[in-house]
N, C-alpha and C positions, 0 to 999 in steps of 0.2 A: 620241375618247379617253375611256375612262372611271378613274373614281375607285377604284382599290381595294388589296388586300393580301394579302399571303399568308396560311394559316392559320397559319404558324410565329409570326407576332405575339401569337396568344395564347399564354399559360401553358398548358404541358403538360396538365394535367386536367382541362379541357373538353373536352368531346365534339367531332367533326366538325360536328354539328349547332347545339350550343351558339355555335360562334363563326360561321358563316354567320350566323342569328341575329342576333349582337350586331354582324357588322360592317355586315348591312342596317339598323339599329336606328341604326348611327353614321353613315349617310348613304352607306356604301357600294356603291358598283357590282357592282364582279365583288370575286372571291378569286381566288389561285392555290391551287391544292389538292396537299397533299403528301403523295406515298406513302414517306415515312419516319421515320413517328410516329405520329400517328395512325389512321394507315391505312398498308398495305404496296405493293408491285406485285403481290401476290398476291390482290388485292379480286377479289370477284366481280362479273358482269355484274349482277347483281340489284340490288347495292349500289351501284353505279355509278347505275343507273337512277333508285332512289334518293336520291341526293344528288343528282343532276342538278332531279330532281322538289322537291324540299325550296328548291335554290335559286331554280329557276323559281317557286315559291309565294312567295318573298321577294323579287321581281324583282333577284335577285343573276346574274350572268350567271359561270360558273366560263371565263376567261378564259385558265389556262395550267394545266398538269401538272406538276411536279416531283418528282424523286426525285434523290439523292445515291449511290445504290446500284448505279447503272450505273456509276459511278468506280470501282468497287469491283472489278471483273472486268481 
């Protein structure tokens, strides 16, 4: 089991990267990462690989996906 939190926990105007970051900084494991704020379901594969990379460099592990937008339809 690991220790961690969604990115909805921080305040809106930090970056994607900003709060990976702070929540490896705060003892955190993984995040859940969400494509409804920050970031869309529209991300691209590049960005993707990207955050993936960025949280592998923080040994944060991105542990789920969310989005609220598939309610939507």
């Amino acid at each position: 089991m690991f220790k961690g939190l969604t990115l909805r926990t921080f305040p809106p105007e930090l970056d994607w990267r900003e709060c990976i970051a702070l929540a490896a900084s705060a003892g955190f494991e993984s995040v859940e990462i969400n494509f409804d704020g920050r970031l869309d379901l529209n991300v691209t594969d590049s960005l993707l690989v990207e955050i993936r990379k960025f949280a592998d460099n923080r040994n944060i592990i991105v542990d789920s996906v969310y989005s609220r937008k598939q309610w939507a339809t």
